[in-house]
C-alpha positions in Angstrom: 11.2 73.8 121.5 12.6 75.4 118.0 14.7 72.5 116.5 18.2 73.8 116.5 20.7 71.9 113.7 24.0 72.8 113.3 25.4 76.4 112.6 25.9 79.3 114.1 22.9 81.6 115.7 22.3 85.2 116.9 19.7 86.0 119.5 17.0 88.6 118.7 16.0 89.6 121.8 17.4 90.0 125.5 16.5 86.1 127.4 16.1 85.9 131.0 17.9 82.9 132.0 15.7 80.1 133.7 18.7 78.8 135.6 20.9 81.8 136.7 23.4 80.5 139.4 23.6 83.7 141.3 26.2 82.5 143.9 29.1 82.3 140.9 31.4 85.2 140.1 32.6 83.5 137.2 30.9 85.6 134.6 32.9 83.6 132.2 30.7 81.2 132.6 27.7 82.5 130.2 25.6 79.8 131.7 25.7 81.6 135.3 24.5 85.4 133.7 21.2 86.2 134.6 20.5 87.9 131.0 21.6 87.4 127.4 21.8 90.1 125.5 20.7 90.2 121.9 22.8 89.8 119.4 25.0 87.3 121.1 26.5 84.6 119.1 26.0 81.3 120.1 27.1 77.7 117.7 25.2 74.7 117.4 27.2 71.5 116.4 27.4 67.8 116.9 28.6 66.5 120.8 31.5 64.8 121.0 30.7 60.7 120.0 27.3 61.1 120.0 24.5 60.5 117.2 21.3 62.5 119.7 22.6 64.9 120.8 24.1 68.4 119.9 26.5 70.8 121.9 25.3 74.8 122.1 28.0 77.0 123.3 28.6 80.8 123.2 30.6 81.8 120.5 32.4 85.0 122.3 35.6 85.2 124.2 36.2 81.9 123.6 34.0 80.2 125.7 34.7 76.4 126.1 31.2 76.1 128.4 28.3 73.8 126.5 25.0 73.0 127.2 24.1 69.4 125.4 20.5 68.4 124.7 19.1 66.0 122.3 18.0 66.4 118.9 14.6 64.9 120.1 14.6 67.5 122.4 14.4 65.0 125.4 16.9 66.4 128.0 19.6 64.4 128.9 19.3 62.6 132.3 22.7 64.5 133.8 22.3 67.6 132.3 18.2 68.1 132.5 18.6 71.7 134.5 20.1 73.1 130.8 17.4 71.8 128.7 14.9 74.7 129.8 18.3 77.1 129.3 18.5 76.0 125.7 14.6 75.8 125.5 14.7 79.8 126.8 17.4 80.6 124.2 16.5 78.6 121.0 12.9 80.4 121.4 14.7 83.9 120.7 17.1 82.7 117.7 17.8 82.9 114.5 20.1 80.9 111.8 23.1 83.5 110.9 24.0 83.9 107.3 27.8 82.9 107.4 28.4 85.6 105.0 31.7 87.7 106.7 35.5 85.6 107.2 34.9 85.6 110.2 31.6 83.5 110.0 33.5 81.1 108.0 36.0 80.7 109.8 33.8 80.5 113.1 31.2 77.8 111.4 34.2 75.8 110.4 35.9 75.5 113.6 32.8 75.4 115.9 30.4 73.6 113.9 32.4 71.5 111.5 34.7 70.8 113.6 37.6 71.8 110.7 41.6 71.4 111.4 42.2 75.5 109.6 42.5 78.1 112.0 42.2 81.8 110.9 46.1 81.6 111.4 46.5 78.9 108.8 43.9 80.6 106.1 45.8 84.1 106.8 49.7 82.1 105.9 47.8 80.8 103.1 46.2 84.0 101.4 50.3 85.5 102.3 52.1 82.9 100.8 49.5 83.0 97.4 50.3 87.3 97.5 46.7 88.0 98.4 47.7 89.7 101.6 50.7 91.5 103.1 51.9 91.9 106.1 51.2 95.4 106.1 47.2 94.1 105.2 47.4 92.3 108.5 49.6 94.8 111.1 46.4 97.8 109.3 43.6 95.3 110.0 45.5 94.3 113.8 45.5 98.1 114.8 41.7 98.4 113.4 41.1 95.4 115.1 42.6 97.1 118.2 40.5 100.6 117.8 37.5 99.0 117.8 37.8 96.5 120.4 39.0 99.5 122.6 36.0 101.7 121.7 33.4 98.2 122.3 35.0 97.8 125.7 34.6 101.6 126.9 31.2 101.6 125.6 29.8 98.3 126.9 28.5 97.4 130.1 28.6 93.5 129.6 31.4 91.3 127.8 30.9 87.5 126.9 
């Protein structure tokens, strides 16, 4: 298996998932798809009071579903039906650049683990006068445009 550390990753290709659990509905669940698309954000950070093992989740629509495995790459006992899942998708990765906002603000809420939220830099960079509301409401409706136009032009969310 590629050794995964910490940080955030995009796949390069599509990956066929090993495990597909074809009897769920819950396509919020990106563990039940039967496909990852490329380009699909996934983090990598440190589970939750452990010192072996590491937490992979999807980064979009706010996924709170993980897959854990061990940074020895030994799957853990309960959980050994992901390890070929993360296996599959660390295979077709590769370490992003956190070079936008919005990487920065993703890697330090998902893999550091950081207290700011993008609501708490945004007051910040208002109440220094390096934005205005107006900068926000333009960038909401943008925001807004472009979501639209995704949706309508893509088969497959999450």
């Amino acid at each position: 298996m590629s050794i995964l550390t910490p940080g955030i990753y995009r796949l390069i290709r599509d990956v066929e998932n090993p495990h597909p659990d074809r009897r769920s509905t819950n396509l919020s669940d990106w563990r039940n798809r039967v496909r990852w698309p490329a380009g699909k954000l996934f983090a990598v950070c440190p589970a939750f009071q452990s010192d072996i093992a590491l937490e992979l989740s999807s980064v979009s629509n706010y996924s709170t579903v993980r897959l854990l495995f061990r940074t020895d790459g030994k799957p853990i006992d309960r959980l050994s039906k992901d390890l070929p899942r993360v296996q599959a998708l660390a295979e077709a990765m590769t370490e992003v650049a956190i070079d936008s906002p919005y990487l920065v603000l993703l890697h330090n809420e998902r893999v550091l683990g950081g207290v700011g939220s993008a609501g708490d830099v945004l007051d910040t960079l208002f109440a220094a006068g390096k934005l205005s509301l107006d900068d926000v409401r333009a960038a909401l409706l943008h925001c807004g445009r472009e979501d639209a136009r995704e949706h309508s032009t893509s088969g497959e969310t999450a």
